[in-house]
N, C-alpha and C positions, 0 to 999 in steps of 0.2 A: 264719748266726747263729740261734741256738737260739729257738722260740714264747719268750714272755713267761708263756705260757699252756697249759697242755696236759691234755687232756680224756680220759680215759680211759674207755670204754663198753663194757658188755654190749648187744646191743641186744635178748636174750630176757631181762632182768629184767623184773619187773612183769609176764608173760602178753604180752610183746611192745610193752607201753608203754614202752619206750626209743627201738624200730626206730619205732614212729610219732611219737615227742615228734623223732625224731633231725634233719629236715630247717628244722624251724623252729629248733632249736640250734643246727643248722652257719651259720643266718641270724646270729644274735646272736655266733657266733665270728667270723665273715668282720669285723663291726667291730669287734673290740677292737682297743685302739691296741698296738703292739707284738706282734700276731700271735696268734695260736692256731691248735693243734696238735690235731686229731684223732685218736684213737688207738684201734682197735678189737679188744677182747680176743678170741680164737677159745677160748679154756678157761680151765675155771678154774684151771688153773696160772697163768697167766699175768698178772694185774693185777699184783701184786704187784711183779714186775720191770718190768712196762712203769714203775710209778710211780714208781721208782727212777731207770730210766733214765732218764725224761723229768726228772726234780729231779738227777740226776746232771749230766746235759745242758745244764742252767741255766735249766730252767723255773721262774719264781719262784713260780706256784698250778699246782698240781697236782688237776683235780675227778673227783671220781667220780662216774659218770650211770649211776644201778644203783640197786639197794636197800639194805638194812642192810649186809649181807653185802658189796656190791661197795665199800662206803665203809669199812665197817671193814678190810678188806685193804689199799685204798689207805691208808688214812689210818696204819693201825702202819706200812706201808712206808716214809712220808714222815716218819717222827720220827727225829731227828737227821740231817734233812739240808739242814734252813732251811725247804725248801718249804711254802707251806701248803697247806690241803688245802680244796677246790671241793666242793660238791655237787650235782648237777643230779637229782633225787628221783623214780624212774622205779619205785622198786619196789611190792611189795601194801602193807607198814608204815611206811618211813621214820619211824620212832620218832626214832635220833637227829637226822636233819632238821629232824625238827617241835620236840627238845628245845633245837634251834637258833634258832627262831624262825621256820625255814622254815614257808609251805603246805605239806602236806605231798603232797599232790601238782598242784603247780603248776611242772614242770620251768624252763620259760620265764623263773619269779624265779629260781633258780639260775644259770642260762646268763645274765642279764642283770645278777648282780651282781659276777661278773667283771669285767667291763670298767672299774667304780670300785670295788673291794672295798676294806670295811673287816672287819680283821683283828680276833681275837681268840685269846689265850691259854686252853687249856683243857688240863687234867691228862690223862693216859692211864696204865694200867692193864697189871702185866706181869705173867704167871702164869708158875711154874714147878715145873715136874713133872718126874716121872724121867729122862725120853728126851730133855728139853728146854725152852724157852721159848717164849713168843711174846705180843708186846703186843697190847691189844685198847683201843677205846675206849667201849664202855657197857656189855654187863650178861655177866656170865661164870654158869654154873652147874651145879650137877651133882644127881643124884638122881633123883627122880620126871623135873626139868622135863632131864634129859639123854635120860633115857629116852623122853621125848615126841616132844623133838628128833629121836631118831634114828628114831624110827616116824614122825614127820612127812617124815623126808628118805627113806624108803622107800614112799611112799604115793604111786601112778600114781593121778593124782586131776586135774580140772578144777581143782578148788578150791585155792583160794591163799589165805595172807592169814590172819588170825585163824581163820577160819572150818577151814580145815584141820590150824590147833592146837589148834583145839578138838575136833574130830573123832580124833587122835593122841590126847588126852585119854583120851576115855572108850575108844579101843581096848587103852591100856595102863593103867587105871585098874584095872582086873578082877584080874590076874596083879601088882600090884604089892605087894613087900613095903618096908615102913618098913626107916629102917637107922636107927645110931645115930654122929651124929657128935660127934670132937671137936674144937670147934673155939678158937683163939684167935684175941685181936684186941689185938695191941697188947700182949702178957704177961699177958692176962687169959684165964685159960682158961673154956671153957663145955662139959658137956659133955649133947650137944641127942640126945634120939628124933626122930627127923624125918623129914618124907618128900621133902625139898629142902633146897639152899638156894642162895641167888640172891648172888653179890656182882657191885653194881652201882656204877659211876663215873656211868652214867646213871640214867633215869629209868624207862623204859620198853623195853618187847621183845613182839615179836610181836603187832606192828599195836594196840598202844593196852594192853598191859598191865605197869598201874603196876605193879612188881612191888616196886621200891625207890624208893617216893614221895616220899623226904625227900632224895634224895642229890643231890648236884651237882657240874659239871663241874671248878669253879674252887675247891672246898673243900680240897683237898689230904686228902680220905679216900674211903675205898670206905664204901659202904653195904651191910648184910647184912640178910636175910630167910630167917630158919630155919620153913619151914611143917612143924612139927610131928607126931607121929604123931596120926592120928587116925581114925576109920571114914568105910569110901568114902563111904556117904550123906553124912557130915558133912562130906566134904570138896567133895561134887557142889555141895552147898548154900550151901559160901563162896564156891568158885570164881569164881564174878560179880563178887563184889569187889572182885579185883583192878582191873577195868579202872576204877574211881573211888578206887583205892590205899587204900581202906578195911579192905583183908584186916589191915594192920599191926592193929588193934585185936582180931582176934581172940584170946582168951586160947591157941589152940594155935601163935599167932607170936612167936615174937619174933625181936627187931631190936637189931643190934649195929652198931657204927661203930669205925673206925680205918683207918690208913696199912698196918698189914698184917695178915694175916689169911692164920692155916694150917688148912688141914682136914682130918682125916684122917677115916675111915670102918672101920668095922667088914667090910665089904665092897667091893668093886671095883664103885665108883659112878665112871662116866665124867666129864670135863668140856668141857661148851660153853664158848665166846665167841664171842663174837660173831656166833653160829651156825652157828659152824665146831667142830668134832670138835679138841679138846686132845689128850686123856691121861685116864689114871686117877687117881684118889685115890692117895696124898697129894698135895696141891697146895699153893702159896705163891701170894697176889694181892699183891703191891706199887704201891703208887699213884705216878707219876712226874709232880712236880706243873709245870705249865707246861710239857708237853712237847711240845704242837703247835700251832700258827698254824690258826685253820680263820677260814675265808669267812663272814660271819652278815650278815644284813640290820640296818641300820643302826641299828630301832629294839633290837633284842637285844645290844650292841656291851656 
């Protein structure tokens, strides 16, 4: 008979705060009623199908004990398959975690709220580019913040966590030129100078920056943040900002909303989600509302 429950782990997320949170975890699995299932990913191919398999299998929560990254793989793999989706919060940001009501790094509340979980309904997010799709559940984007992305995922650095995207920052800030998109939302065309732009189903990305401060899970739209062409100093200078989601007031942002949203680019601007590597430009974000079960602490229900 298949776990009730099954756990899926990095244990080098977070700088190794999984392999350490991981013995006081397998504590709180050993009592859940109905069993749980330990599950250890060796690559990152692999979460993806373990969380599959495991909600294939008849697990009815499927958690992810990782960071952004390990919860957003799990969590698109388990839509349409009933499963919900667990989070035990192990990595530098846990952004959607904490957009959860999680601590956000307090793994211990995650792995103890399996045992009585109360559920909740929240939209996901499905992009579509040339080569293909793939669902994502908080912030997708491309431009400047793709290009940071991919210098931050080439950076042999101690440093983790906000601080190492901020560091990607100013190493690609120098060499970076503005492109001009256009984009629509919903049959409303816009067409933006820019040096980003962020469509978010969440809140937040890269350990505490608001990027799309007004968006939410259960709204059934994406939220958009076009940061503008504007000179480096003046962009060094907002930058701050965002982490108290005050950049939307800058006269070089603006912010668009809707259920779908296409972007095209004057140039071959990459796209993240969930800070994984998409595709290039042209892209399609469609919002798929109530499309997953996730795990939240009671007072957030």
């Amino acid at each position: 008979m298949a776990a009730r429950v099954a756990v899926v782990v990095n244990p080098a997320s977070g700088r190794g705060r999984a392999a350490r949170a991981l013995p006081k975890v397998q504590q709180f699995l050993a009592s859940i009623p109905g069993g749980a299932e330990l599950i250890v990913s060796e690559g990152p191919e692999q979460p993806a199908k373990l969380a599959r398999d495991a909600a294939d299998g008849g697990a009815e929560i499927v958690a992810a004990m990782g960071g952004d990254g390990m919860v957003g793989v799990v969590g698109a793999a388990l839509v349409g398959t009933g499963a919900a989706l667990g989070i035990i919060p192990t990595g530098t940001g846990n952004d959607f975690a904490g957009a959860l009501g999680y601590a956000k790094r307090k793994p211990l509340e995650g792995a103890a709220l399996l045992s009585r979980p109360t559920l909740r309904e929240i939209d996901v997010a499905r992009v579509r580019w040339g080569a293909g799709e793939r669902v994502f559940l908080n912030v997708a984007g491309c431009g400047f913040d793709s290009e940071v992305n991919d210098a931050a995922n080439r950076m042999r650095s101690r440093v983790q966590g906000t601080a190492k995207y901020v560091a990607a920052v100013l190493k690609t800030l120098p060499g970076f030129r503005a492109g001009r998109f256009e984009v629509d939302a919903d049959g409303t065309h816009h067409t933006l100078p820019g040096m980003m732009i962020a469509v978010g189903n969440g809140v937040s990305y890269g350990g505490g920056m608001r990027i799309t401060p007004n968006a939410s899970l259960t709204d059934g739209l994406l939220d958009v943040t076009v940061i503008g062409a504007m000179r480096k100093g003046a962009f060094l200078r907002a930058f701050p900002t965002v982490f108290r989601g005050t950049h939307v007031r800058h006269p070089k942002v603006t912010t668009l909303r809707g259920a779908r949203i296409a972007i095209e680019a004057d140039r071959g601007f990459e796209v993240y989600a969930d800070g994984e590597h998409v595709g290039p430009l042209p892209a399609t974000f469609e919002i798929i509302p109530k499309a997953l079960r996730v795990v939240v602490p009671r007072a957030n229900r």
